[in-house]
C-alpha positions in Angstrom: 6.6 -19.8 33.0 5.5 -18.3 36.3 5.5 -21.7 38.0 9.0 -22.8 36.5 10.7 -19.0 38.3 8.4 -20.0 41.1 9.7 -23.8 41.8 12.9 -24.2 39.9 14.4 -20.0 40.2 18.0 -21.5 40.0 17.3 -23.3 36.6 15.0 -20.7 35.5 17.4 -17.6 35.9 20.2 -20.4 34.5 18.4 -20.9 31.3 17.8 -17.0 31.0 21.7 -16.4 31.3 22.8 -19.0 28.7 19.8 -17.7 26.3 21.2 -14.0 26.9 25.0 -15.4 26.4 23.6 -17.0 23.7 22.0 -13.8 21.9 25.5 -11.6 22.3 27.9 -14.2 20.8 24.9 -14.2 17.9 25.4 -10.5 17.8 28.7 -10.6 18.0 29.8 -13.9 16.2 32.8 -12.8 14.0 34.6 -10.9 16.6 33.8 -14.0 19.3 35.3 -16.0 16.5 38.6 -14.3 16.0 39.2 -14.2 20.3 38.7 -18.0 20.3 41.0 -18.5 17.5 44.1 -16.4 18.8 43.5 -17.8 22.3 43.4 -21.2 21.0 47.0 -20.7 19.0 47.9 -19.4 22.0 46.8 -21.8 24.4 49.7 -23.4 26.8 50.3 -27.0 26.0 47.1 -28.0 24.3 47.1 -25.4 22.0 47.0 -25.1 18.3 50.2 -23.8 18.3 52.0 -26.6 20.4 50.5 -29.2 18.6 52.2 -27.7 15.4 55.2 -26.9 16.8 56.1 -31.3 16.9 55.1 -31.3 13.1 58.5 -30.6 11.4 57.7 -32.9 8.1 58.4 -30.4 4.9 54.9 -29.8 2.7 55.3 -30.5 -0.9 55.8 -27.0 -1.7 59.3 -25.8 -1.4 60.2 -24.4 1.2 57.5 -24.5 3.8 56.7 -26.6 6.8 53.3 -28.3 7.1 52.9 -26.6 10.0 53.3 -23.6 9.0 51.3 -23.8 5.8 48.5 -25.0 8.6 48.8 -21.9 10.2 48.4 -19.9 7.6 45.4 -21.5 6.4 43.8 -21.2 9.0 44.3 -17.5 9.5 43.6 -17.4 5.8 40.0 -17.9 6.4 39.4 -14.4 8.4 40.7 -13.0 4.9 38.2 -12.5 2.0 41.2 -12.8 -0.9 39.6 -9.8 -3.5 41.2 -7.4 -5.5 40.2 -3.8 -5.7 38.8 -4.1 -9.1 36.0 -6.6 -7.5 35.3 -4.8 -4.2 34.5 -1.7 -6.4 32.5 -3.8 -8.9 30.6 -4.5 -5.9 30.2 -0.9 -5.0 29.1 0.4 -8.0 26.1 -2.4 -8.2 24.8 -1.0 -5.1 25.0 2.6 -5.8 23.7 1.8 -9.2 20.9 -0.1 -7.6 20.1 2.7 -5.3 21.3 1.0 -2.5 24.5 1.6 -1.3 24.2 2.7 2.5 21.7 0.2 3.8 22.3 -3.0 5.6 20.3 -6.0 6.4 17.7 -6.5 9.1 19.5 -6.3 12.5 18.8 -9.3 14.1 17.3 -6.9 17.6 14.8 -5.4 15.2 13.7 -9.4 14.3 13.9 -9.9 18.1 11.8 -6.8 19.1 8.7 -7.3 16.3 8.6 -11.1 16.6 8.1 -10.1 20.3 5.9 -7.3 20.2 3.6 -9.2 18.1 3.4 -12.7 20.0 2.5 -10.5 23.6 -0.3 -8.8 21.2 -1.2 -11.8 19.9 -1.1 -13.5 23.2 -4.0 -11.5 24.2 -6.6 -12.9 21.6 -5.4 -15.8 21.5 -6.3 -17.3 24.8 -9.6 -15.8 24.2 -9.8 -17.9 20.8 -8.3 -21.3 22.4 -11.4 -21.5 24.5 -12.8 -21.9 21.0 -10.6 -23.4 19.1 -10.5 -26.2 21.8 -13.8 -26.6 23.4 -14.4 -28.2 26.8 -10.3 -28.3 27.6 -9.0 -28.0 30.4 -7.2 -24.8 31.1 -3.8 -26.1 30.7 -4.7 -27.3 27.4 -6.3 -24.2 26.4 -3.1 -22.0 27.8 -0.6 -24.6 25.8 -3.8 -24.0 22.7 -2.9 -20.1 22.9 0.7 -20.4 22.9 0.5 -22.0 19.6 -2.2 -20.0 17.7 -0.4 -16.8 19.1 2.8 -18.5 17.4 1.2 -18.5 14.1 -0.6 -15.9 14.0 3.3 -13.9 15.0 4.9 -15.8 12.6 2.3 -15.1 9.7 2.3 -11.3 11.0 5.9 -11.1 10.7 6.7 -12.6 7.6 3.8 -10.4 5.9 4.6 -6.9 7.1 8.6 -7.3 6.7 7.6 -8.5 3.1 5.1 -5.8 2.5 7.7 -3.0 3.5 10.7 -4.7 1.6 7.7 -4.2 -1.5 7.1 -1.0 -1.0 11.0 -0.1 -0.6 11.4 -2.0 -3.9 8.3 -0.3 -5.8 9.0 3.2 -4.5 12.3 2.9 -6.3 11.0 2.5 -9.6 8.8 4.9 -9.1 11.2 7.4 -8.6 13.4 5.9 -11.6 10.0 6.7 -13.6 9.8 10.3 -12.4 13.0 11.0 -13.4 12.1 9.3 -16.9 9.2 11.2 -17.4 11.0 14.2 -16.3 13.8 13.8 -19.2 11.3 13.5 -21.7 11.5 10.0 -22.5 14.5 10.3 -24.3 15.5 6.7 -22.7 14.1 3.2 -22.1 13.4 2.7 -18.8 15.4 -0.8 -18.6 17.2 -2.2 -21.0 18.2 -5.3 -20.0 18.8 -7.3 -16.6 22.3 -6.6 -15.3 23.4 -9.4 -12.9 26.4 -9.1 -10.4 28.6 -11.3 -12.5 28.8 -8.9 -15.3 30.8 -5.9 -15.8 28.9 -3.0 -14.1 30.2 -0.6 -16.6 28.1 -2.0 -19.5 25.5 0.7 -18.8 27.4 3.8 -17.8 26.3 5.5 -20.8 22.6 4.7 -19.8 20.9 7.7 -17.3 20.4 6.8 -13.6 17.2 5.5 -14.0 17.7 3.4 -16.3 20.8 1.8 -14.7 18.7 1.4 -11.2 16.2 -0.3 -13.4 18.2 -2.6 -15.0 19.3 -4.2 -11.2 15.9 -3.4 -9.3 12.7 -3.7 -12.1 10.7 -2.0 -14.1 7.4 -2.7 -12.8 6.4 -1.6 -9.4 4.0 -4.2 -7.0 1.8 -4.1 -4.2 0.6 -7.7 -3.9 1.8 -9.0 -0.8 1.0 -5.1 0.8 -2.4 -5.9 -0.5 -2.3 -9.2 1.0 -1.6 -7.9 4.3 -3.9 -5.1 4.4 -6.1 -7.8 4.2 -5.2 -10.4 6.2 -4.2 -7.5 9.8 -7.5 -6.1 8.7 -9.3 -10.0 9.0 -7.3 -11.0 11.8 -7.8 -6.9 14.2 -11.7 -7.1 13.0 -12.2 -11.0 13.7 -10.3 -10.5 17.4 -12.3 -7.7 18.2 -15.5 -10.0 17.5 -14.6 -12.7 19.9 -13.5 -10.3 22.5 -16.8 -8.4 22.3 -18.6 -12.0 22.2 -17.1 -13.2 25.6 -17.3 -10.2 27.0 -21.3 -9.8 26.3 -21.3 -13.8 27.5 -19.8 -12.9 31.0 -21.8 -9.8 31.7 -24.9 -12.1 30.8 -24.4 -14.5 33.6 -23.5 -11.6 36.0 -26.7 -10.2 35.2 -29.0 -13.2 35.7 -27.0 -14.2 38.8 -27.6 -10.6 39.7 -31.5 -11.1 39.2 -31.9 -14.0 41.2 -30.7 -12.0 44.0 -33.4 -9.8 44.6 -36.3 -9.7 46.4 -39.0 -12.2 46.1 -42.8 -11.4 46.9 -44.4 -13.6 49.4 -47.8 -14.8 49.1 -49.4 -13.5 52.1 -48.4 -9.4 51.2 -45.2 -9.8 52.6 -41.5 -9.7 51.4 -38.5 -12.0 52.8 -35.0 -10.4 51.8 -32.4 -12.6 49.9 -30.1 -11.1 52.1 -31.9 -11.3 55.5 -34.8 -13.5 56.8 -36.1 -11.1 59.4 -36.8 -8.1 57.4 -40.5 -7.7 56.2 -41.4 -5.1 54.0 -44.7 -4.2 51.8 -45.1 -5.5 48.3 -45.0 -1.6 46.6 -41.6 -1.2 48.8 -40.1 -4.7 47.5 -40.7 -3.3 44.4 -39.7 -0.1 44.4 -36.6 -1.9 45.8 -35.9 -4.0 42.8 -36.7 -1.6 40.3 -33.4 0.5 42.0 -31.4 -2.5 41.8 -32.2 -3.6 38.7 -31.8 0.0 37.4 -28.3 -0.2 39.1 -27.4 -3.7 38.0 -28.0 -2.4 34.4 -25.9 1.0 34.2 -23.3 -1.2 36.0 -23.6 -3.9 33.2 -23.9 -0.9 30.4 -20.2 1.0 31.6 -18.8 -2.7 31.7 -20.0 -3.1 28.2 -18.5 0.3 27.0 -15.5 0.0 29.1 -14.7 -3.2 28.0 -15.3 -2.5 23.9 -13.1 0.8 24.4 -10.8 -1.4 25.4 -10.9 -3.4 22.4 -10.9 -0.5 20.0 -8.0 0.2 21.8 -5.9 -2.8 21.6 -7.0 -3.2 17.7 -5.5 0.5 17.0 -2.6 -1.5 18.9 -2.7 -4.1 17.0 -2.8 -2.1 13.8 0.0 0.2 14.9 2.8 -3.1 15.4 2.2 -4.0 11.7 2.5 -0.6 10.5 5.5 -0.4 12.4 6.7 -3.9 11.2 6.2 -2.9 7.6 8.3 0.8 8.5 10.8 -1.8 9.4 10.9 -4.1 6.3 10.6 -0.5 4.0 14.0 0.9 5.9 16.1 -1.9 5.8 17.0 -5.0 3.0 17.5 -4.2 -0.4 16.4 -3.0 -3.6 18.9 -4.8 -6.3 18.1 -8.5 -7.6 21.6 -9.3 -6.3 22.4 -6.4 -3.4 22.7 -8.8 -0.3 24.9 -10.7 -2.3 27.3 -7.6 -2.8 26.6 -6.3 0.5 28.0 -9.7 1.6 30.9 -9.8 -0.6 32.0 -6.7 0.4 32.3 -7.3 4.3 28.3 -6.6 4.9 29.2 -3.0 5.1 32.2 -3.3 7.2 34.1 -1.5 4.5 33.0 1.8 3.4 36.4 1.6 0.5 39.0 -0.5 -0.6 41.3 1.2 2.0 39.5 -0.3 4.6 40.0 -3.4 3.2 43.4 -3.0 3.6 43.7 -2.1 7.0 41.4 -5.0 8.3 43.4 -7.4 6.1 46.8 -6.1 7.6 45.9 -6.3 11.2 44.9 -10.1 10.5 48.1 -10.3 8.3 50.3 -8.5 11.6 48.6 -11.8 14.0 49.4 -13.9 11.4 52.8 -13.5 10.9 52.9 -13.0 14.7 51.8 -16.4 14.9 54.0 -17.4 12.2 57.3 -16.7 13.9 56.3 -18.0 17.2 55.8 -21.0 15.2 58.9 -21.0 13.6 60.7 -20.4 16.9 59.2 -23.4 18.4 60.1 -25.8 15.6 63.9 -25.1 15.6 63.8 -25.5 19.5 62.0 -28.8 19.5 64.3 -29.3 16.4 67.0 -29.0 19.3 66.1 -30.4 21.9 65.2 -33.5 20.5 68.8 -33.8 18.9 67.8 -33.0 15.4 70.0 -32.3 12.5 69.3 -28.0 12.9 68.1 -27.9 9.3 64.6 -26.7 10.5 64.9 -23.0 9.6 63.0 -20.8 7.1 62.4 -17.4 6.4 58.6 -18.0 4.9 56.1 -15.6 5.9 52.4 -14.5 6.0 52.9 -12.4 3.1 54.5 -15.0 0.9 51.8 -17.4 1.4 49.2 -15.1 0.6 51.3 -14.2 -2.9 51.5 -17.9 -4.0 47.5 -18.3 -2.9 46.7 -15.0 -5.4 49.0 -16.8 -7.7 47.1 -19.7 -7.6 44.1 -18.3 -7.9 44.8 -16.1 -10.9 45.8 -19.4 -12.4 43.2 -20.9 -11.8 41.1 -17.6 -13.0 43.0 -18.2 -16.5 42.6 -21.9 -16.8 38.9 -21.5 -16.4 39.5 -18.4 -19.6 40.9 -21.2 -21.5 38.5 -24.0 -21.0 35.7 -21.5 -22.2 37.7 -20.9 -25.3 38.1 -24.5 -25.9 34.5 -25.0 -25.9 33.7 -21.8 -27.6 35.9 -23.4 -30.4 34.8 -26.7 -30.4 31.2 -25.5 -30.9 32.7 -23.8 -34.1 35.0 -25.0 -37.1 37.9 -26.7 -35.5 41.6 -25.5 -36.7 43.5 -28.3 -38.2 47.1 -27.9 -38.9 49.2 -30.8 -40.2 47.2 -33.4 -39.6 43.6 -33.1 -40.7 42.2 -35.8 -38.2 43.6 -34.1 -35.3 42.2 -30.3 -34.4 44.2 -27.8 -32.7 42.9 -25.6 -29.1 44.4 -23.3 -27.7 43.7 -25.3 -24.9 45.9 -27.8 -25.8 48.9 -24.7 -27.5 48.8 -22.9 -23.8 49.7 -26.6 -22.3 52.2 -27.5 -24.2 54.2 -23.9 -24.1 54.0 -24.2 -20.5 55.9 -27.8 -20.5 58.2 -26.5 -22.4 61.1 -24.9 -19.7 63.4 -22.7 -22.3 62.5 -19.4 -23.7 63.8 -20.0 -27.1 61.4 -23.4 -27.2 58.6 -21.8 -26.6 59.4 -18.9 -29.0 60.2 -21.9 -31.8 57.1 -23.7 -30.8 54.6 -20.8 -31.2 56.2 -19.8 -35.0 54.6 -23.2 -35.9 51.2 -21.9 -35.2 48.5 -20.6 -37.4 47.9 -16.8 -37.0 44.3 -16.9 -35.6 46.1 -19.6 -32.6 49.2 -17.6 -32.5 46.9 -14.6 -31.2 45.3 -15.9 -28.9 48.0 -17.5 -27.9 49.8 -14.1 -27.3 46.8 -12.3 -25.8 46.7 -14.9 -23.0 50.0 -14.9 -22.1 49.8 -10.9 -21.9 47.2 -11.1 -19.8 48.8 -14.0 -17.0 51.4 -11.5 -17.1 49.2 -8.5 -16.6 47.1 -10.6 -14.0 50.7 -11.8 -12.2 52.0 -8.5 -11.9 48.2 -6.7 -10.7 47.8 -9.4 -7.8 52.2 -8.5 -6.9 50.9 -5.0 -6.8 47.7 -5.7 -4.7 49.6 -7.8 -1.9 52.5 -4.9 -2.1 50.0 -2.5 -1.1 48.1 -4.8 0.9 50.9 -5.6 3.7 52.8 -2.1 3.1 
């Protein structure tokens, strides 16, 4: 890295700008996405909305444009199309889970433990490459420490965050067991998984504990904390080792290179210095004379020794520290709830504290929308113009209507799917013959044919032919399209008011 800033600081500072650009619009994704998309509409020429402007064929549904129906698509996919009934569902899991309030990992807290760990990891690992890879040279054993400090960071990582999100998990059920035992055990603790899908209010009767249990567990769990007890304990101990090993390896061969430095007895009585050849001294001072050195060679060797194992204690109270904090980090954000991220996510990941928040973000996208829409609109009946047309391109759609036939279609299609389960609920059971005895009756097949029919009166003639149990059902579900029809009116009202 040092070389590449050294030779290439151009590239090197480039490549640091595009990966900091890079992080932001990561940060910042959904807002960087609705810029690009209004400046693209809006784009002289070559944009979006030029090249709908020439598209003046009518869509198959009355009364609309293609390219206006394009346009609203696509501004159709900044809007999460929910009623208030579902964003609260979604609430009321997460309070009942015990986590309404929290939020995911932010993606700087990933950054800053992924890179606290790999420079701490960095350290020992060098020192184990020149083990790991024996006789490399020491490029190889630099590239050999980059990867085991990889693993070891990513092993590190993944282990603590998972520990903490286990011991966020197990202290809640903890607490749901207090508060059992506190009541007297009136209740079961859980009585029966409660997934997002079903209605939230199925256990409202149930105590707080019990409702928290039914989303989070029962059973509290310390395995993968255990694990990683283990494995930083393995991993600080192990590093230490090696450190202390090379460390007693070097001060070895400074000590014996020290030794052969000193003086040397001659054989006649005399003494020749190592580091001069004219001094001469007696053999009881040349002794005297090592004895000091060596006596200073060793107390120099011993405060190495010490200073360099303090060191290590050091860095493995480091070391130790990161994970703790890594699991501090797992333990105060993520989720409790089987299915919380799922209704954090469905709910805007905590963009929206209430349903009237909702509201407000959906009408400023519905205000660009329509914006969009008319300047649209405009354009079509001048290129309608100027090319000599016939001036029939002129409509009075907008945003808001194309949203009400999309909810429309949706509730539909919401009541189709109703009826296809009652078919097959049916069919598993005795099937309703009227008439004919070889051919049964659904109310599949009833709901079909009173919607081909076009007349009021026809329908009402048709359904006095039908048995009371298909007659019933037939009446509920009509009551409730209506019901459903007139609740998603009454949502867009309020939505674009």
């Amino acid at each position: 890295m040092k070389e590449l800033f050294s030779t290439y600081p151009m590239a090197a500072w480039s490549l640091v700008s595009v990966m900091a650009a890079g992080l932001m619009i990561m940060l910042m994704w959904q807002k960087m996405k609705w810029w690009w998309h209004n400046t693209w509409y809006s784009f002289p020429i070559i944009g979006k909305l030029s090249s709908l402007s020439g598209d003046i064929n009518r869509a198959q549904e009355p009364g609309w444009f293609k390219g206006e129906r394009a346009l609203c698509r696509d501004y159709k996919k900044f809007i999460q199309i929910q009623d208030e009934y579902d964003f609260n569902e979604k609430i009321t899991y997460l309070t009942k889970a015990g986590d309404l309030g929290r939020k995911e990992t932010p993606i700087w807290i990933w950054l800053l433990t992924i890179v606290m760990v790999f420079v701490e990891a960095m350290g020992f690992a060098y020192v184990l490459a020149g083990f790991t890879v024996p006789g490399a040279s020491e490029n190889t054993q630099q590239y050999g420490a980059l990867g085991i400090a990889f693993l070891i960071s990513v092993i590190l990582v993944a282990f603590t965050h998972l520990s903490g999100h286990e011991l966020f998990k197990s202290s809640q059920i903890k607490q749901a067991r207090r508060e059992r035992a506190e009541d007297g055990r009136k209740h079961k603790l859980a009585t029966g998984l409660v997934a997002l899908a079903k209605p939230q209010s199925i256990d409202d009767e149930q105590p707080s504990y019990t409702q928290l249990a039914n989303r989070v567990g029962s059973h509290p769990s310390y395995k993968i904390t255990a694990a990683t007890i283990v494995f930083v304990a393995i991993v600080a101990v192990f590093a230490s080792y090696v450190r202390g090993t090379v460390l007693e390896q070097q001060l070895l061969l400074e000590t014996t290179g020290k030794t052969s430095q000193l003086i040397a007895p001659t054989s006649n009585g005399l003494e020749l210095s190592a580091k001069t050849d004219s001094a001469q001294l007696p053999i009881a001072d040349v002794a005297e004379q090592n004895k000091a050195e060596q006596k200073a060679a060793a107390e120099g060797t011993d405060n190495q020794r010490h200073g360099g194992w303090g060191t290590f204690v050091v860095l493995a109270f480091v070391f130790v520290f990161l994970q703790i904090l890594g699991v501090i980090f797992g333990f105060r954000w993520g989720f409790a709830g089987r299915e919380s991220s799922a209704a954090h996510r469905a709910i805007g990941e905590g963009r929206y504290s209430s349903y009237s928040d909702v509201r407000v973000h959906y009408q400023e996208i519905a205000d660009a929308a329509q914006a969009k829409l008319e300047s649209l609109q405009q354009k079509m009946m001048l290129k309608d113009v100027d090319d000599g047309g016939s001036n029939d391109v002129h409509t009075t759609k907008t945003f808001r209507d194309f949203m009400e036939e999309e909810r429309s279609n949706q509730t539909k299609e919401r009541l189709n799917e109703r009826v296809h389960s009652a078919q097959r609920t049916e069919n598993e059971s005795a099937p309703v013959v009227v008439n004919d005895v070889h051919k049964p009756m659904t109310i599949e097949a009833v709901m079909m044919q009173i919607d081909e029919l076009n007349e009021a009166q026809a329908k009402r003639d048709y359904m006095s032919t039908l048995p009371a149990d298909l007659l019933s059902q037939a009446v509920a579900l009509i009551k409730e399209r209506k019901a459903a029809d007139a609740a998603a009116k009454a949502d867009l009202d309020g939505l674009f008011d």
